[in-house]
C-alpha positions as CSV (number, residue, x, y, z in Angstrom):
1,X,-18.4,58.0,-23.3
2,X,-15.4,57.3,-21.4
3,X,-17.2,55.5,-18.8
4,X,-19.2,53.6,-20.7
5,X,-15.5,52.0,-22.5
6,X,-13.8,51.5,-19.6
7,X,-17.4,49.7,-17.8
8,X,-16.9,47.5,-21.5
9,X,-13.2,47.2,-20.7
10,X,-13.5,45.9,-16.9
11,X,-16.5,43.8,-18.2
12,X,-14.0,42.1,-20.5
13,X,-11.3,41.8,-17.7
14,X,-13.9,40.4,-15.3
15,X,-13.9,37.1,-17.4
16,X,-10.1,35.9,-16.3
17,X,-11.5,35.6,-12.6
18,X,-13.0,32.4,-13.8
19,X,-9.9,30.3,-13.7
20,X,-10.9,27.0,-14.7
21,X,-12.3,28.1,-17.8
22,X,-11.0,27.4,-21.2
23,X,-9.6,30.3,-23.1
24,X,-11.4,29.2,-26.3
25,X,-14.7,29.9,-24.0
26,X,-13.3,33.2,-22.4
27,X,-12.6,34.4,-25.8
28,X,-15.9,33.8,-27.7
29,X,-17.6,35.3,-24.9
30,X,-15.3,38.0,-24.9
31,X,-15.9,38.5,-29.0
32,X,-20.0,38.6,-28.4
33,X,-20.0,41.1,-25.5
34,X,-17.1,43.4,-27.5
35,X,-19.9,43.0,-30.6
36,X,-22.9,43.7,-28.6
37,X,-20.9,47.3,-27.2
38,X,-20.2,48.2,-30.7
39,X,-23.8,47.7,-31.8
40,X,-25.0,49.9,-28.8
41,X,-22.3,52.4,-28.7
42,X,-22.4,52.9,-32.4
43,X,-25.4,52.0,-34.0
44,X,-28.5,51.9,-31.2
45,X,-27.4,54.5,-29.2
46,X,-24.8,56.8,-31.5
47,X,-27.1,59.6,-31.1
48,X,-27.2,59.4,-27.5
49,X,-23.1,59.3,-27.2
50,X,-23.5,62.0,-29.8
51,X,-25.1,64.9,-28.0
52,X,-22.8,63.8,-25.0
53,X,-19.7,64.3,-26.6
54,X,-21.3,67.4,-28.0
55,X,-22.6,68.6,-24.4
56,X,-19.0,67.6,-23.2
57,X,-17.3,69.7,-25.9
58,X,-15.6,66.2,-27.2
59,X,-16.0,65.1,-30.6
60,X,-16.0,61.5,-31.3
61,X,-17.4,61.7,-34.8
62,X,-16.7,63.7,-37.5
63,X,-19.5,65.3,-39.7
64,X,-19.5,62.7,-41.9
65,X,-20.1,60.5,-39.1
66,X,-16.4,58.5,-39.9
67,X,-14.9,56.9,-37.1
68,X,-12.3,59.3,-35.4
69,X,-8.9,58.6,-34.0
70,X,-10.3,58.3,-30.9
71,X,-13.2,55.8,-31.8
72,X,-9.9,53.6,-33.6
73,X,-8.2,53.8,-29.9
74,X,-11.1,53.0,-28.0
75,X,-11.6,49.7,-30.5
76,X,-8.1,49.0,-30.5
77,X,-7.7,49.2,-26.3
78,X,-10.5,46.6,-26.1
79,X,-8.8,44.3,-28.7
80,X,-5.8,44.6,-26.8
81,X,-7.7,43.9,-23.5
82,X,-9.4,40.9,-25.1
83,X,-6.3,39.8,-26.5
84,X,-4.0,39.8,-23.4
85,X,-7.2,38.5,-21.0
86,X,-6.9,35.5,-23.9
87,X,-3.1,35.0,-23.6
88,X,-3.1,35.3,-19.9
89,X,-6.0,32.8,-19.9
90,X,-3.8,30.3,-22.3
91,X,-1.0,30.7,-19.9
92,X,-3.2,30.2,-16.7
93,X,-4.4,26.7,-18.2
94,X,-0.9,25.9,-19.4
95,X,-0.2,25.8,-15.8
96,X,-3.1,24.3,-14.4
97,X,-2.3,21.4,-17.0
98,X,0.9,21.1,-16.1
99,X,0.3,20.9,-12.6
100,X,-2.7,18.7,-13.0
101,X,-0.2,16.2,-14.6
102,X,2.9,16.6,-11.7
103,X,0.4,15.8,-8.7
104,X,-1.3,13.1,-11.2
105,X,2.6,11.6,-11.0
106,X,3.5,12.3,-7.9
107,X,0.0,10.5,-6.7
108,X,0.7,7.5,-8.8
109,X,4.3,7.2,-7.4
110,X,3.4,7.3,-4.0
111,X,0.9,4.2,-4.9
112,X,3.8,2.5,-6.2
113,X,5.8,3.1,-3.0
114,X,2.7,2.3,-1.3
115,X,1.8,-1.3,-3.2
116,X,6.1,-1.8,-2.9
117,X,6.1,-1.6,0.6
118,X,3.0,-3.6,1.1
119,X,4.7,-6.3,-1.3
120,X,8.0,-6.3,1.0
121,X,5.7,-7.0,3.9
122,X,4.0,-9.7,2.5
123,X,7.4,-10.9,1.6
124,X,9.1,-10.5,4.9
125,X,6.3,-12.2,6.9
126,X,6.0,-15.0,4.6
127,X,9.9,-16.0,5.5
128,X,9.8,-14.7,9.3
129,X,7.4,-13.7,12.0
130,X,5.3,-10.6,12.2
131,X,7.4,-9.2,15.5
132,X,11.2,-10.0,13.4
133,X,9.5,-8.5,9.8
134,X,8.3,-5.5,12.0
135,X,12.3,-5.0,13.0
136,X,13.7,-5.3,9.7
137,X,11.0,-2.9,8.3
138,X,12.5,-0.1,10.8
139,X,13.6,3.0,9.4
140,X,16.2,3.9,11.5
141,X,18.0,0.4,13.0
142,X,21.5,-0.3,12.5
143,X,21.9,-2.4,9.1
144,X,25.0,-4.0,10.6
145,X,23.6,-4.8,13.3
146,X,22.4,-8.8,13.7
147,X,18.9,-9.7,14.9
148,X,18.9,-12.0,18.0
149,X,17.0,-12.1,21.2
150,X,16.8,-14.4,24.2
151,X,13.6,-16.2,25.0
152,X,13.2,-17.5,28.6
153,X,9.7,-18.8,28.4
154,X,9.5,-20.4,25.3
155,X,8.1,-23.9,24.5
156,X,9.1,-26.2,21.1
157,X,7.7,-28.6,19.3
158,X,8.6,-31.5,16.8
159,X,6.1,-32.9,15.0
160,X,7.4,-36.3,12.6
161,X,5.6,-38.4,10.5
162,X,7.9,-41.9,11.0
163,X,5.9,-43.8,8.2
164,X,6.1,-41.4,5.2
165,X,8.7,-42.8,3.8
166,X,7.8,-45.9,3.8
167,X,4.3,-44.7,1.8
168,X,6.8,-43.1,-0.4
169,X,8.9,-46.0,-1.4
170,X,5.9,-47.8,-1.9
171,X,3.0,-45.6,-3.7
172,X,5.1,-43.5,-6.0
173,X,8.6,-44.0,-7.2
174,X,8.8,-41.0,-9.0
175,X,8.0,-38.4,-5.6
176,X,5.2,-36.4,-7.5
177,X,1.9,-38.0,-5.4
178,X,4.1,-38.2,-2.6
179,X,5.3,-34.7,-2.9
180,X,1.6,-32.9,-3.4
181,X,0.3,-34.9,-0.4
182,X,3.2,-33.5,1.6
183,X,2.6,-30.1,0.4
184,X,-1.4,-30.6,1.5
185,X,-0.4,-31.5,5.3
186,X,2.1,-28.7,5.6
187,X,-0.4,-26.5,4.4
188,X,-2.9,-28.0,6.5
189,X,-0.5,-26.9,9.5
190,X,0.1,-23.8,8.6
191,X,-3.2,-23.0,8.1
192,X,-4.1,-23.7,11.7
193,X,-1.3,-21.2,12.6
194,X,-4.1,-18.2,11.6
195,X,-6.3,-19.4,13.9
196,X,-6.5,-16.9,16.8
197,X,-6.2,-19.9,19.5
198,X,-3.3,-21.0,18.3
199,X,-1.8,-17.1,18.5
200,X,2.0,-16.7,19.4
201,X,2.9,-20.1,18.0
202,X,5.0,-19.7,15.3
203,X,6.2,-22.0,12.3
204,X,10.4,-22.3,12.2
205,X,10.9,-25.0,9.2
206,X,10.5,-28.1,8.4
207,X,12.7,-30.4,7.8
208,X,11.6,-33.2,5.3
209,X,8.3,-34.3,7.0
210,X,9.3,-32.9,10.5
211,X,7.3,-30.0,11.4
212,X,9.3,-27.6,13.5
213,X,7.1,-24.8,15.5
214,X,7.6,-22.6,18.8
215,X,5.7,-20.7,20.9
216,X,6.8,-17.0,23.1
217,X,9.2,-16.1,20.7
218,X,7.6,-13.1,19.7
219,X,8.0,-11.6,24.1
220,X,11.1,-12.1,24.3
221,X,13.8,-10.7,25.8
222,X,12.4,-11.3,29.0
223,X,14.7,-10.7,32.1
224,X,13.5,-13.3,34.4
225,X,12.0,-16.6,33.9
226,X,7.6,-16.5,34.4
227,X,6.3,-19.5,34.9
228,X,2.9,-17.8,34.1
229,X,3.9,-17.5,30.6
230,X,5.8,-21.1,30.6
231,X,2.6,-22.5,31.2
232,X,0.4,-20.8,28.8
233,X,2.9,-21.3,26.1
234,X,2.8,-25.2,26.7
235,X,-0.5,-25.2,26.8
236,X,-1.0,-23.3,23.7
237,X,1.6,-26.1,22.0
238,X,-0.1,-29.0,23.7
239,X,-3.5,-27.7,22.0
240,X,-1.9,-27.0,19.1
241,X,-0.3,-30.8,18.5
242,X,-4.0,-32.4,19.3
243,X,-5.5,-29.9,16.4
244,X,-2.9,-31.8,13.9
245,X,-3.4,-34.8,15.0
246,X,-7.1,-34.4,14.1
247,X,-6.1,-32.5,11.2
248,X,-4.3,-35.5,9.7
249,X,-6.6,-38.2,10.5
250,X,-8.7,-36.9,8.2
251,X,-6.3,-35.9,5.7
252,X,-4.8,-39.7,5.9
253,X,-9.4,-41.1,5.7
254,X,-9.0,-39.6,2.1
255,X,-5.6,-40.6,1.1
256,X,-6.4,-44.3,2.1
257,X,-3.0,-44.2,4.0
258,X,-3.0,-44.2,8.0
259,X,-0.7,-41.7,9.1
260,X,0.3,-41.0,12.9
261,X,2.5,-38.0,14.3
262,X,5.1,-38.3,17.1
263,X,5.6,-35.1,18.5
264,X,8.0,-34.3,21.2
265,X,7.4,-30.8,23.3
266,X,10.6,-28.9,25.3
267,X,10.3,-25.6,27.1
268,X,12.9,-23.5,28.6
269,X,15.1,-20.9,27.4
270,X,16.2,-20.4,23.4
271,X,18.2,-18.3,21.2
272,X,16.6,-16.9,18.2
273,X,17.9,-14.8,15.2
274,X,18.0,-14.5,11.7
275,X,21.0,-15.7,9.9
276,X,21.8,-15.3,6.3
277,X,21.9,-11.8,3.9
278,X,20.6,-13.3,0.6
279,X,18.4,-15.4,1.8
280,X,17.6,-14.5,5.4
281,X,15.9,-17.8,8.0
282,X,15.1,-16.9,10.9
283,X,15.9,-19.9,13.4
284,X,16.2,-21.3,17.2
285,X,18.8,-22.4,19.4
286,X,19.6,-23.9,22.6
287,X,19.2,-27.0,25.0
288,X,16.0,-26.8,24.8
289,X,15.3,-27.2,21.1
290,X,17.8,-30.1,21.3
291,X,16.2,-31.7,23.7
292,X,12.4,-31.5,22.1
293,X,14.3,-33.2,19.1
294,X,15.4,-35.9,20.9
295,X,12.1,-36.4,22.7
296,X,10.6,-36.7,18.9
297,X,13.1,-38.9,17.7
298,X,13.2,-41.3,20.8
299,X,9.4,-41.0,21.3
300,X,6.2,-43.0,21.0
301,X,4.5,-43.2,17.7
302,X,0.9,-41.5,18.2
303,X,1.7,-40.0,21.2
304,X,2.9,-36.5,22.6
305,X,5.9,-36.7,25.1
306,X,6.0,-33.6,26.9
């Protein structure tokens, strides 16, 4: 007989294994196999247990066939048994609930840091090139320290449109056409900047409807002066100012205005940095951006001094 409760008893027990079951489940389950022992220990087989105990020299019954001390143990050991497998259970899926819900939080803050950071690139790159964002976005730099470099092979570019103002004294008083048509050629521009040909030239500013760009910024810090990478860079501008040129002959076809560029082109040596803690700009220095100003400004309308 005792066999037979404790097989019932570890039967019972065997149901926590399943972790990631509700109690409620474990219980009713738990409630129809304690039923079906009764029904077989005391009602299918009670003679059976019977002429066991009676073989054993153990009586379980008395002779009125009342349930004995023993039989009240036995029941209330597999209560017990059922009841602490169901509190054990309750606990178990306290926990699992609990720590369903931390890495459920934890998972949604690192998104949030993720999306952040992604945001704070976009940010960054939209105000300075990739190579000066990639320096700021270091972990471990010195945040006193200023960003600057020295570019030997680097080749600028001015690119003015002389006759805009006169189209805006004379279409719109106001500045709004004047304004969005502006806003369509820089955009234009900087849309070409994408392109994979035009790669290493990067935007600086404009400054009213002077379009400011340079090209090997982004190696520098170069010890010594390569006229390998002089050339390329010139010809990479010189490429670049006959794309915008195209680009707005046909933007000037559909505003009925005929626009021309005069672009002056300097390469030599320039200091860059970024200057400014609020509102960083990163910018260029030197004879040589001085000098492709004054080539744009003293230059030929519709043409490309070099």
């Amino acid at each position: 007989t005792q066999y037979y409760l404790y097989t019932c008893m570890l039967a019972l027990i065997s149901c926590s294994v399943f972790l990631r079951v509700s109690h409620l489940v474990k219980g009713v389950v738990m409630l129809i196999g304690l039923v079906i022992f009764n029904v077989m220990f005391y009602d299918v087989f009670q003679g059976v247990f019977d002429l066991a105990e009676l073989q054993g020299q153990i009586s379980l019954y008395c002779a009125c066939t009342l349930v004995s001390s023993a039989d009240f143990l036995s029941s209330k050991a597999r209560g017990s048994v059922i009841t602490a497998v169901v509190c054990i259970t309750l606990l178990i899926e306290r926990n699992l609930r609990i720590d369903f819900l931390c890495k459920n939080k934890m998972k949604e803050d690192k998104e949030e840091v993720q999306r952040n950071e992604l945001l704070n690139e976009l940010l960054l790159t939209n105000i300075l090139p990739r190579h000066v964002a990639n320096h700021f976005m270091m972990r471990h730099r010195d945040r006193n320290e200023l960003y600057h470099q020295t570019c030997k092979n680097s080749c600028v570019m001015f690119a003015a449109i002389p006759d805009f103002k006169a189209f805006f004294s004379d279409i719109d008083v106001t500045g709004n056409e004047c304004l969005r048509l502006l806003n369509e050629i820089i955009s234009c521009f900087d849309k070409m900047l994408i392109m994979r040909k035009f790669d290493g030239v990067e935007k600086i500013k404009t400054i009213g409807s002077t379009y400011m760009v340079a090209a090997g910024l982004a190696h520098g810090d170069d010890a010594t002066q390569d006229d390998d990478k002089t050339e390329k860079n010139v010809l990479t501008m010189v490429r670049f100012a006959f794309a915008m040129r195209v680009k707005l002959e046909v933007l000037s076809h559909h505003a009925f205005y005929n626009y021309h560029l005069r672009i002056g082109i300097n390469h030599g040596e320039v200091i860059a940095g970024v200057v400014g803690a609020r509102k960083p700009q990163y910018d260029i220095w030197g004879d040589t951006v001085n000098v492709a100003s004054r080539m744009e400004s003293h230059g030929v309308i519709g043409r490309i001094q070099v």
